[in-house]
C-alpha positions in Angstrom: -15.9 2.8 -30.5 -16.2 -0.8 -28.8 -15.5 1.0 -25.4 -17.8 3.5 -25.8 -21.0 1.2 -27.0 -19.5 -1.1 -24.0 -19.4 2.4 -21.6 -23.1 2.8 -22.2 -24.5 -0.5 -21.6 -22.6 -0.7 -18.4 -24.3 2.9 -17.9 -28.0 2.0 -18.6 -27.9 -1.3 -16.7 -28.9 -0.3 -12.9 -29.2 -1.7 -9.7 -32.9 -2.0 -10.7 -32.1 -4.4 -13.4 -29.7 -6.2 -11.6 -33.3 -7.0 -8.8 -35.7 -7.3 -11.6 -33.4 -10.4 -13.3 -32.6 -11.8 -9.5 -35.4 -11.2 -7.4 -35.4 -12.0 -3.7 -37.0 -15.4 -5.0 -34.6 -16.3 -7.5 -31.8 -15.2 -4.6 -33.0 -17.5 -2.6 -33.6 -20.1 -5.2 -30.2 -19.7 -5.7 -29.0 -20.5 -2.1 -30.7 -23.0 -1.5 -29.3 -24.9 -4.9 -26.1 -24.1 -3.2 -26.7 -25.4 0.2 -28.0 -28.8 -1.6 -25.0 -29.2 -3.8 -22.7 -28.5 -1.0 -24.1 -31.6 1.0 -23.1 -33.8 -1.8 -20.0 -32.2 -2.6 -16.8 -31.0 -0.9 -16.7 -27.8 -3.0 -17.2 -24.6 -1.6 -19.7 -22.4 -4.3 -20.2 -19.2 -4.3 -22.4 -16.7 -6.7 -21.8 -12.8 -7.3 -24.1 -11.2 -9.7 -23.2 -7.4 -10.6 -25.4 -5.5 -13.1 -22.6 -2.8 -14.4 -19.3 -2.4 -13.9 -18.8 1.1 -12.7 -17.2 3.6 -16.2 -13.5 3.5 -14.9 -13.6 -0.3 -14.5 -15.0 -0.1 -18.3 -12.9 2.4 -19.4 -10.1 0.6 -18.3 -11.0 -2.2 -20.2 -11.5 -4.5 -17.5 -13.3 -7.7 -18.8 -15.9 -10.1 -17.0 -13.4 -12.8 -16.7 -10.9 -9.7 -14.8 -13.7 -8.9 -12.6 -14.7 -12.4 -11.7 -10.9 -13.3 -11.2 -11.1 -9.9 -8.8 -14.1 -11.0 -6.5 -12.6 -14.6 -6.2 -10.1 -13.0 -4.3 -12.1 -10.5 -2.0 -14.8 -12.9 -0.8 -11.5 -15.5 -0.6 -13.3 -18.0 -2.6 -9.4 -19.5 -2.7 -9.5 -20.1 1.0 -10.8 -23.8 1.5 -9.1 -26.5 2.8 -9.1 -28.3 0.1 -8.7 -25.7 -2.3 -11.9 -26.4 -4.0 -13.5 -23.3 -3.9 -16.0 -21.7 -6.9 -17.1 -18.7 -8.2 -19.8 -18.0 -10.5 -19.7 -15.0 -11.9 -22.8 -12.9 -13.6 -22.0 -9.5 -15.3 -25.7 -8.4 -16.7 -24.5 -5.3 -18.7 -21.8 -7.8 -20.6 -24.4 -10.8 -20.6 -21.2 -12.7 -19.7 -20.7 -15.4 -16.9 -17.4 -16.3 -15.8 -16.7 -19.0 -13.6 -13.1 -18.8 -11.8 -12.2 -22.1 -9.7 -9.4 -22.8 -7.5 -6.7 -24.7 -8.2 -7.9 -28.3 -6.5 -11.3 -27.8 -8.8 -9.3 -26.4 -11.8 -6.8 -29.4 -12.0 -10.1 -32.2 -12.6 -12.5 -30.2 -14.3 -12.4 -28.9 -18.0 -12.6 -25.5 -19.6 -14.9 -27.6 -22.1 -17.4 -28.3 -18.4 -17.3 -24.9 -17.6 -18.2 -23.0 -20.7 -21.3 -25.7 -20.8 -22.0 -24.6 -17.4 -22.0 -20.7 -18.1 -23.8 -21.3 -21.6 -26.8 -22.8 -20.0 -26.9 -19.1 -18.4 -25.9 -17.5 -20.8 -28.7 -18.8 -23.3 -31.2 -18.5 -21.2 -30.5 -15.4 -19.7 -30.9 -13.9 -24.4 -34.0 -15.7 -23.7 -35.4 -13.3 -20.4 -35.0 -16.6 -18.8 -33.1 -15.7 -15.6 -34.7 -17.7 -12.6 -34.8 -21.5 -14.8 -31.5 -20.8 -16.3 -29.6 -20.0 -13.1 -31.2 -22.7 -11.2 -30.5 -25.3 -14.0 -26.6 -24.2 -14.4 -26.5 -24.9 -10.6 -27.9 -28.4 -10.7 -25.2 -28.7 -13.5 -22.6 -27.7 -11.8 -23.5 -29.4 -8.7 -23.7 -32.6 -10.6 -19.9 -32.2 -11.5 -18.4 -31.2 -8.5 -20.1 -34.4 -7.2 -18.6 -36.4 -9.4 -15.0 -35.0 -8.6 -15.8 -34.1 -4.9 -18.3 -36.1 -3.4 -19.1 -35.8 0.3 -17.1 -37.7 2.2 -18.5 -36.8 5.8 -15.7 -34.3 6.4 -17.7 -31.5 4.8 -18.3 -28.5 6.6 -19.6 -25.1 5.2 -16.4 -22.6 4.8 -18.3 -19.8 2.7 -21.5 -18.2 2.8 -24.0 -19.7 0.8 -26.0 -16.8 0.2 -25.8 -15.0 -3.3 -24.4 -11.5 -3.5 -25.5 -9.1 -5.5 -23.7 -6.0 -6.0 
């Protein structure tokens, strides 16, 4: 029963949805929170939001975090020098977000400084909040990789900065 209640949510939530939650203003919003954070930090962010999963993916029982773990290898979020890259993750049929970090990232943050991260999303996206609650999430997680990879000078952009929506 928990698939198939989980089958139509993914089924009702559209392309449509995914625009009206992260307009072309909020997309951009988005970028340029990234391109400031990234000239503080070493880190390399990137952002994926997907409305629905399509109903094999569901069916198959493949969760957010699965997904998330999926697109951090096709848009190679693991390739940076430093091995620093991140992936935020926002499934809008599961109301989940998932952030995956690579390995350099992983080893000096905490689970504890992620889930705070996706939270802030996550509670204001229950709220309609989407724009606010993106943008504030960013400036948190922005303030962290700072803290564990501040710019040194040797920063130079290795992944697009530009939000994709699927």
């Amino acid at each position: 029963m928990k698939t198939f209640s989980r089958l139509i949510k993914h089924l009702c939530t559209t392309t449509a949805d995914g625009r009206r939650a992260f307009p072309e203003e909020t997309l951009k919003a988005i970028e340029q929170s990234i391109v400031e954070g990234e000239r503080r930090h070493r880190a390399e962010v990137r952002m994926v939001v997907e409305p629905s999963l399509n109903s094999q993916a569901v069916l198959n029982g493949t969760s957010p975090r699965e997904r998330a773990r999926e697109l951090f290898s096709h848009y190679r979020v693991w390739d940076t020098e430093e091995n620093c890259g991140v992936l935020v993750y926002v499934n809008l049929a599961d109301h989940q977000v998932e952030i995956v970090a690579d390995r350099g990232v992983g080893r000096v943050v905490t689970t504890k400084e992620w889930q705070a991260i996706c939270r802030t999303m996550t509670e204001g996206f229950a709220r309609g909040v989407y724009h606010d609650s993106v943008i504030t999430a960013l400036h948190q997680l922005n303030t962290l990789l700072e803290a564990h990879y501040p710019d040194d000078g040797s920063t130079r952009n290795q992944l697009p900065d530009k939000p994709v929506m699927l």
